[in-house]
GUDO-81508 format. One record per atom (N, C-alpha, C): x, y, z. Coordinates in steps of 0.2 Angstrom, whole numbers, plus 5000, padded with zeros to 4 digits. Each point is the difference from the previous one (the first is absolute). Layout:
XYZ...
//
This chain:
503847145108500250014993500749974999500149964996500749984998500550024995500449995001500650024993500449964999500449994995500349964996500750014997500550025008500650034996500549934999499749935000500449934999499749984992499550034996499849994994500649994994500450055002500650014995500249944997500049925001500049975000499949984992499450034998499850034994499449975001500150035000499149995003499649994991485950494945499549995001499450044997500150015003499450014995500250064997499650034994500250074999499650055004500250085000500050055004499550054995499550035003499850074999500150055004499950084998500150045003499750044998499850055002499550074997500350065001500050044996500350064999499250055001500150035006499550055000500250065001499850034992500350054997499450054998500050075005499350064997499549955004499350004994499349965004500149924994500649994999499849934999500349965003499949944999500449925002499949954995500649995000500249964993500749945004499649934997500549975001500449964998500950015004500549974994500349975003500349954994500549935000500650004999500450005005500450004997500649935000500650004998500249944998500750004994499850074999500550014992500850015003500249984994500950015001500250055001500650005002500250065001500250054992500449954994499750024995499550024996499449975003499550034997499650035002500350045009499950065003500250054995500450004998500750034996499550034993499749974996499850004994499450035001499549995005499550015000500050105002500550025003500150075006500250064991500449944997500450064999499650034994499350005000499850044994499750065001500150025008499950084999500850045002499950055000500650045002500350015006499249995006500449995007500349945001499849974996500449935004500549964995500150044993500449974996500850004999500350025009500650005001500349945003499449985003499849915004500449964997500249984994500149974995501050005003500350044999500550035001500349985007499550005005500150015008499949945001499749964998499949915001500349964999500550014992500249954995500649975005500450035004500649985003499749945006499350015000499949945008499549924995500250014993499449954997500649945001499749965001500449935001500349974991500649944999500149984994499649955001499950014992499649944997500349935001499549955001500349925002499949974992500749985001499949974992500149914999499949985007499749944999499349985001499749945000499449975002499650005007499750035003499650025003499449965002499649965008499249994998499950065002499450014997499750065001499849975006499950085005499749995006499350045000500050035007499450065000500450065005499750055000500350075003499949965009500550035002500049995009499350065001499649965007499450075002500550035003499350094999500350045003499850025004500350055004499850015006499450085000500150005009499350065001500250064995499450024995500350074997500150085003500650024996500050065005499750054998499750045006499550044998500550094999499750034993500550065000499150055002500550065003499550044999500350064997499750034993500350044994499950095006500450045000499850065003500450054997499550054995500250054996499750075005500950045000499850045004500050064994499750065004499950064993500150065006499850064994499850065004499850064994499450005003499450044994500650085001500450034994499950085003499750054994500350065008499550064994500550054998499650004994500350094998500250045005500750054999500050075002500550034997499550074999500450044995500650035005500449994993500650045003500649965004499849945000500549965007500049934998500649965002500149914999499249985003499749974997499249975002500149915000500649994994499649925001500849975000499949925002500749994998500049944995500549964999500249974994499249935001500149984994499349965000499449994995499849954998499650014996499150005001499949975006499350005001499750075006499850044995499850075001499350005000499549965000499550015003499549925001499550005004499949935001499949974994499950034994499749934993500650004999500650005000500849954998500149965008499850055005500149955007499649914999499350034998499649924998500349964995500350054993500249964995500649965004500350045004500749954999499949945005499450005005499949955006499549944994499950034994499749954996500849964997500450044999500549964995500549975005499850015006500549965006499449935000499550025001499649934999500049944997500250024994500149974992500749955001500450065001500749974999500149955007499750015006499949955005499649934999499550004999499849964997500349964995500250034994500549954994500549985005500450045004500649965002499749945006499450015002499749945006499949944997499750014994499749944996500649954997500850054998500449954996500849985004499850055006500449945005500149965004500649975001500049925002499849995008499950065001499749975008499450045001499749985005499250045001500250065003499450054997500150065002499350035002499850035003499350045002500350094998499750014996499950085001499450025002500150055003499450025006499750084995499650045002499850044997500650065000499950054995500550075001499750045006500750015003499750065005500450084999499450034999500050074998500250035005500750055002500150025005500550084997499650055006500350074999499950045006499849935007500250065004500349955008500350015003500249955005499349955003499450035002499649965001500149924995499850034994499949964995500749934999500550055002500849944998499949975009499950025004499849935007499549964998499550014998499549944997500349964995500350024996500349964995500749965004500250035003500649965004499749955007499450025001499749955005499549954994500349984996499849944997500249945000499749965001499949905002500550004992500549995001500449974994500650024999500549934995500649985001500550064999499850064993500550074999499750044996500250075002499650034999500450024991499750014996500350014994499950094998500550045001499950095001500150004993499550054996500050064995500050055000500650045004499850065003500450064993499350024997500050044995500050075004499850005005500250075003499749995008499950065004499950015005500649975005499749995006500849995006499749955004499749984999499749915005500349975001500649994995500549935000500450005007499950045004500450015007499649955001499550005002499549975004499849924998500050004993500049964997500849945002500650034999500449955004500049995007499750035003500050005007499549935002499649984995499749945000500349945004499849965003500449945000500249944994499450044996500049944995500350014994500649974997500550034994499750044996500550044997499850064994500349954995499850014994500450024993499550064997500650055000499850064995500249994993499650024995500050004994500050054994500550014998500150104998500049994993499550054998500050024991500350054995500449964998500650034994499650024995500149944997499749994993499649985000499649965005499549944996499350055003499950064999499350015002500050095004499550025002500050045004500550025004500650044999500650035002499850025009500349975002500050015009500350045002499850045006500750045003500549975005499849955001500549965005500449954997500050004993500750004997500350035001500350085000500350045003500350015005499549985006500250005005499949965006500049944997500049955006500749965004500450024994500749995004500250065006499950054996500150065003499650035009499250004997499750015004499949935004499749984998499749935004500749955004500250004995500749945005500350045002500450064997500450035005499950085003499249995001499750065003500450055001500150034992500450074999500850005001500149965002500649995002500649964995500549985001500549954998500249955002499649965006499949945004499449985000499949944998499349964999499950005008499350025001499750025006499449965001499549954995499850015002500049915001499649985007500149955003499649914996499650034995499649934999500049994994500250024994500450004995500750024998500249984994500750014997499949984992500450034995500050014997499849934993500149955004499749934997499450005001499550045003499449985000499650074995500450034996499750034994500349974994499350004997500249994991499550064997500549994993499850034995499850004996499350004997499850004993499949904999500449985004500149924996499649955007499349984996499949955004500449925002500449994995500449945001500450035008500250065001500449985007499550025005499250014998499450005006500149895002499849994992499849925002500849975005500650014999500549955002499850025011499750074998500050015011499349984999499750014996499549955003499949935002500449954997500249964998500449965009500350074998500549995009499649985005499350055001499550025004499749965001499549944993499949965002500249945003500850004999500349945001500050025010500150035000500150035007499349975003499450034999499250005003500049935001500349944994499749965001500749945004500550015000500750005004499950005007499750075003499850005007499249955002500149985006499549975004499949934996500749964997500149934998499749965006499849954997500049945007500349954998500649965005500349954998499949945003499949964996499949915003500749995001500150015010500949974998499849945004500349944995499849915002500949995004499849995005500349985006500450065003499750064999500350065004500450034995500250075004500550054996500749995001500249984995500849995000500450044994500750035004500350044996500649965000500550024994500749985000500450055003500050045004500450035003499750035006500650035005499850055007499550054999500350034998499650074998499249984997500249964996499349974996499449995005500349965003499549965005499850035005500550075001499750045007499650074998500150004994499850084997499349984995500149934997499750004992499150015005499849965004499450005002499650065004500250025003500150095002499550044992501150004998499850064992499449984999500049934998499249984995499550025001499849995009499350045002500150064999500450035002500050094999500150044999500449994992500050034994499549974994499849935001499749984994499349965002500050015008499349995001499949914997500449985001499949904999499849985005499549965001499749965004500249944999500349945005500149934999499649955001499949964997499749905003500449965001500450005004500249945002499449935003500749954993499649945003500749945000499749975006500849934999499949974998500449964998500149944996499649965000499949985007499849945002499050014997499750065002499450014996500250024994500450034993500149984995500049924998500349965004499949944999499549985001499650005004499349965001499550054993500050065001499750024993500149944992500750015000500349934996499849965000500149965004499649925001499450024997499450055001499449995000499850014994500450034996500050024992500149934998500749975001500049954997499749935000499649995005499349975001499550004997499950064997499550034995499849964993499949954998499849984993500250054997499650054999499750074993500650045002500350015006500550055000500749964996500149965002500649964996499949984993499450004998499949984991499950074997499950065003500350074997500750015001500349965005500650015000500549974995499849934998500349984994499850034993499550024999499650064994500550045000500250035006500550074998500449974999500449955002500849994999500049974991499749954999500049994993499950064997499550075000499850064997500650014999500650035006500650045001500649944994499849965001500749944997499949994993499550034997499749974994500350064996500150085003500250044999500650014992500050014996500549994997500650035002500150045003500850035005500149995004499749945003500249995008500149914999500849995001500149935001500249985006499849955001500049955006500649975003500650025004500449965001500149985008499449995001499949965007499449965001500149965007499449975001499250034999499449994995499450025000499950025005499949955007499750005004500350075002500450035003500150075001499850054997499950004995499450064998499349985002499749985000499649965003499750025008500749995004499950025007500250065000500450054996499850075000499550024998499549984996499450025001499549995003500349965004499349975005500350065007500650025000500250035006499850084996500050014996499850084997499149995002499749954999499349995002499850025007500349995002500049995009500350075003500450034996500450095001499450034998499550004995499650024997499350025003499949925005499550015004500050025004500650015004500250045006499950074998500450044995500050074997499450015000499549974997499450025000499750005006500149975006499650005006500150055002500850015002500350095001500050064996499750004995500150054996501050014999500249964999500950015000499950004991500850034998500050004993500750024999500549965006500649984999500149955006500749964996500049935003500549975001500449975005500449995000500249945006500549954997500249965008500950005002499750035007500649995003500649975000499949945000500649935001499949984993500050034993499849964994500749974997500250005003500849935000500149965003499649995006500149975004499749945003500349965002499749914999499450005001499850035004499150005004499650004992500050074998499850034995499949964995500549984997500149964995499849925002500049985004499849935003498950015000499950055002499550015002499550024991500150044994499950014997500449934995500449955000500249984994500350044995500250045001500350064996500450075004500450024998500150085002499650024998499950065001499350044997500050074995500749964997500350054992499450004996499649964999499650004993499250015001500050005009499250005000500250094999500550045004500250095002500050034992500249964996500150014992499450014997499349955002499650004997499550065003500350005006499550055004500150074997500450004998500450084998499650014994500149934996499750014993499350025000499649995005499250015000499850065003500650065003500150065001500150005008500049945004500250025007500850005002500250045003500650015002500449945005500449974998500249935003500849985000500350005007500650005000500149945004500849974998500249955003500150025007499950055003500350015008499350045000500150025008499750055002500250065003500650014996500550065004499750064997499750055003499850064999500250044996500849995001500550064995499849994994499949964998500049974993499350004998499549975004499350024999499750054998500050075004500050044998500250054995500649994996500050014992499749964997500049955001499749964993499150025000499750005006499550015000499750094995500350045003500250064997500049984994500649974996500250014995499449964994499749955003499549964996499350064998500050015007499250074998500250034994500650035000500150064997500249994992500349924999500249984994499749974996499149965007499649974996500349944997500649985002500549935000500149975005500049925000500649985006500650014996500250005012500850025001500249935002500549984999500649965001500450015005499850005007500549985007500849964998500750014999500449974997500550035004500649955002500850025002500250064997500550035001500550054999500749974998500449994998500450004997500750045000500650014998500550055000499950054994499850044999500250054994500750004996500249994994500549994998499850044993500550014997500150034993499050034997499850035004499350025000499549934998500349965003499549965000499949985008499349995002499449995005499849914999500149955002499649935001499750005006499349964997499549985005499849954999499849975009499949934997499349975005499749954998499649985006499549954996499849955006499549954995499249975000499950105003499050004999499850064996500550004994499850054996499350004995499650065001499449994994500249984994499450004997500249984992499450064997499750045002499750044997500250075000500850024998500450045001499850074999499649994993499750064998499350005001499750005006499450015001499449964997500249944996499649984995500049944998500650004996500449934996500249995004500249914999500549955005500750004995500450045003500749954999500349935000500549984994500149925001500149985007499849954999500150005008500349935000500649945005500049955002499850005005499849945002499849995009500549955002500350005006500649965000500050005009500349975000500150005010500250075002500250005008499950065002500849995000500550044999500749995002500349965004499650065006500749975006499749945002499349975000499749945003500349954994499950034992500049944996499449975001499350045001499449945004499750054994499349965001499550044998499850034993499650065001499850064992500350075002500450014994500250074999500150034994499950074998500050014993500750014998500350014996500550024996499850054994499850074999499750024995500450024997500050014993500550024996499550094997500750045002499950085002500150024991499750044999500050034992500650054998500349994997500850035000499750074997500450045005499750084995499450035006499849965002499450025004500350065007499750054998500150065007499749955007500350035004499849995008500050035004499750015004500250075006500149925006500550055001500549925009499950065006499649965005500050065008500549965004500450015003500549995006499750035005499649985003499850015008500650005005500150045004500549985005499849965010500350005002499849945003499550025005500350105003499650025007499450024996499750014995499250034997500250064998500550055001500550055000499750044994500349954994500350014995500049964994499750024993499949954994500550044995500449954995500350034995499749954996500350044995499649974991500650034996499849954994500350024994499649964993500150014994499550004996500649944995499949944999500449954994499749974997500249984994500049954995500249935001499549965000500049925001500649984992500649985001500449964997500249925001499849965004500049964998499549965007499949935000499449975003500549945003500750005001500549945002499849955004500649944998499449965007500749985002500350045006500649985005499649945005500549995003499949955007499750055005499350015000499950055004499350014998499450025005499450024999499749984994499449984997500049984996499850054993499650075002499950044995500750055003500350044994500450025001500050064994500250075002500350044993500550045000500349994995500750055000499650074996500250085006499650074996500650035000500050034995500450065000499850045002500450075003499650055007500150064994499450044998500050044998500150055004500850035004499850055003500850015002500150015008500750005002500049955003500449944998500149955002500549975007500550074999500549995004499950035006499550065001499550025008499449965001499849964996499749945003500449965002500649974998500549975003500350005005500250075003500050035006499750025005499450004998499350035003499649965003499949954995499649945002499749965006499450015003499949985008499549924998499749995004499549945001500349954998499549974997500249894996499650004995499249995002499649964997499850084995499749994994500050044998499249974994499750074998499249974995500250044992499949964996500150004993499450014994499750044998499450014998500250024991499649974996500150034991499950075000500350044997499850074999500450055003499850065000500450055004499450065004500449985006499350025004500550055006500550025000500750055004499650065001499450044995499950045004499350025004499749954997499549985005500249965008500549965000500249985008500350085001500350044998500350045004499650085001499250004997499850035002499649985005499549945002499749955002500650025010500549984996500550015008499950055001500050094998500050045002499550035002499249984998499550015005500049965006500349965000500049935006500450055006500850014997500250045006500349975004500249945000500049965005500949954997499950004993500549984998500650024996500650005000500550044994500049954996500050034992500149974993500450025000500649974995500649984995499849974996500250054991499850004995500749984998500149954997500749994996500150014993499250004997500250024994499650084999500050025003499650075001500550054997499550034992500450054996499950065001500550044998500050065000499650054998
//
């Protein structure tokens, strides 16, 4: 493994999924926005506070020109299994018989495992990631909630309108969310007392070991879908495989000596290493190829004809990024890999060996939804991979900067241009900086536009984040996509706090899905910088 602390220098298709809900199966597509997850939820009661709980992570409108693109593929769906726990009771005269709760005998028990179906189902069909609901599991007696907790699936989803299984039910290895009924339906008795009894087992100290109080909501499906959200970015985050092209290299000590470790044993990544010198012979053999080279000129005309993208370099460089994204692609396919990355991507070999830095093929690659960094350094790897699952965007691998007057720059010269998941940002293509050689974008960032920013720190330790506002797209002497963000938060314990280098940039606001995502992991501290009160 190498590092790079001399850099300083300055260096598909669409998805189905079935919701099997009661005795049927029915199957859903999903694809829809996140606003028109929003519109579709809020016409019943339980779920028309979604609306309210959302609005603050929906991205600003771009009010420039746009190509239209297609949605990034999604990944594996995550499988929920819905578990409504009860407890039939009876009369007795003369004495407390029941306690708080509305489902007092099984025909409310069936209705409400009917309206858990329904509103499962609606929320599977109109969100933007795949989801599998599995059947309701009817439970009211510890037998019953171990069967349900020894379920093949990603979280378990608790109704617990009454009875006491929820012990057992967290005891699972496989995440809770519990979901408590206020207003939208059948009154629960573990709204009452699930702070009381359950987290803090009669007591004044949260006691108990596998939840905390971020893994219950109430009444509002919008804060089920954001942890869902998290969940699946998580399932599909762990067991990456990375194409790393000439080995794993980090920019730092710790980097170099921890990143590779953490990766296997927290995130379950698997590597392909391949050198140069067989990336090259791959190379040669592509460009040998008649029909591989006359697709390759197809695409670069396609890309150049673009009305947002001008040309301010040699053709031929776009051209040999795509013949080199060709050649990554048929590798990733041979390994099952679906993040990618080269080592020495500054470096004479590299550049001498491709005819380009490899800014514009890692660009392109992002944009057809594979995760694709200029380095192979794992600190940085690692959230962006995360952070892609869960945003359904590419992230932007970019420099770090000083923090001043709450403004954040970033900078770097293999940024996507499919920022929000879909459309292509203006784009130039211009040399790589520091070479002056080659293809690299320079996209121009939507002023106004939310972003969630992750600072990885160097040992695998520790991520912070904060949530900005893209203010301008500048073009200093320096990397060639660039943004100046305003830090929506505490600027000046960022300032002070501040650990790692490379840092990943994604549209939208995604602060509390990484910080729940890290807290099932367990393995990492989050710092929220813009985290309210």
């Amino acid at each position: 493994m190498q590092h790079y602390e001399h850099e300083h220098r300055h260096h598909s298709k669409s998805y189905a999924f079935s919701c099997h809900c009661g005795r049927h199966s029915e199957t859903l597509v999903t694809g829809m926005s996140r606003r028109g997850f929003l519109s579709g939820l809020a016409g019943t009661a339980a779920l028309g506070a979604l609306t309210l709980a959302a609005t603050s992570q929906a991205s600003a409108a771009s009010t420039k020109p746009v190509s239209s693109g297609t949605a990034l593929p999604p990944g594996a769906a995550l499988r929920i299994k819905p578990v409504l726990t009860y407890q039939i009771e009876k009369r007795q005269e003369k004495s407390s018989w029941r306690s708080y709760g509305a489902l007092e005998n099984l025909g409310k028990v069936n209705e409400e495992a009917r309206i858990i179906e329904d509103e499962l189902r609606r929320l599977a069909s109109q969100a933007e990631f795949p989801i599998e609901i599995l059947p309701v599991a009817l439970v009211d007696s510890d037998q019953k909630a171990e069967e349900a907790a020894g379920t093949d699936c990603d979280v378990l989803l608790v109704y617990p309108a009454g009875g006491w299984q929820v012990h057992t039910l967290a005891a699972s290895k496989t995440p809770n969310i519990m979901f408590l009924r206020h207003k939208s339906g059948h009154h629960y008795l573990w709204y009452e007392i699930a702070h009381w009894r359950f987290l803090r087992r009669n007591g004044d100290t949260f006691e108990e070991p596998n939840m905390d109080v971020d893994d219950i909501v109430v009444d509002d499906y919008g804060e089920v879908v954001w942890r869902l959200r998290a969940l699946y970015g998580m399932k599909n985050a762990k067991g990456t495989k990375m194409l790393a092209i000439g080995g794993l290299a980090a920019y730092s000590k710790p980097g170099q000596e921890l990143g590779p470790t953490h990766a296997k044993e927290v995130w379950d990544y698997d590597f392909k290493v391949i050198s140069e010198a067989e990336f090259g012979r791959q190379l040669q053999k592509a460009r040998a190829d008649e029909n591989v080279m006359n697709e390759v000129e197809r695409q670069t005309d396609e890309l150049l004809a673009l009305p947002n993208v001008t040309l301010m370099t040699k053709r031929k460089f776009v051209a040999n990024s795509f013949l080199a994204l060709r050649v990554c692609k048929g590798l990733m396919t041979e390994s099952g890999a679906t993040n990618l990355g080269f080592a020495g991507c500054m470096g004479h070999s590299i550049i001498s060996m491709l005819d380009t830095p490899p800014c514009l093929a890692l660009s392109l690659a992002n944009d057809e939804g594979y995760t694709a960094y200029c380095h192979t350094d794992l600190t940085h790897t690692l959230p962006g991979v995360l952070l892609r699952w869960i945003a359904g965007k590419p992230t932007f691998v970019c420099n770090s900067h000083f923090p001043h007057h709450g403004i954040f720059t970033v900078a770097h010269c293999a940024a996507p241009r499919k920022m929000n998941g879909k459309d292509y940002e203006p784009t130039k293509i211009m040399t790589h900086y520091e070479s002056d050689y080659g293809a690299a974008t320079k996209v121009e960032y939507t002023k106004g536009q939310i972003v969630t920013v992750i600072i990885p720190n160097l040992r695998c330790s520790k991520w912070q984040g904060f949530r900005g506002k893209v203010l301008d797209s500048p073009s200093h002497p320096a990397c060639r996509s660039q943004i100046d963000i305003k830090i929506e938060g505490n600027w000046r314990k960022l300032l002070a706090n501040m650990e790692g280098f490379h840092v990943q940039v994604c549209y939208g606001d995604y602060l509390r899905e990484i910080g729940y995502a890290l807290k099932k992991l367990r393995k990492i501290e989050w710092e929220n910088f813009s985290e309210e009160a």
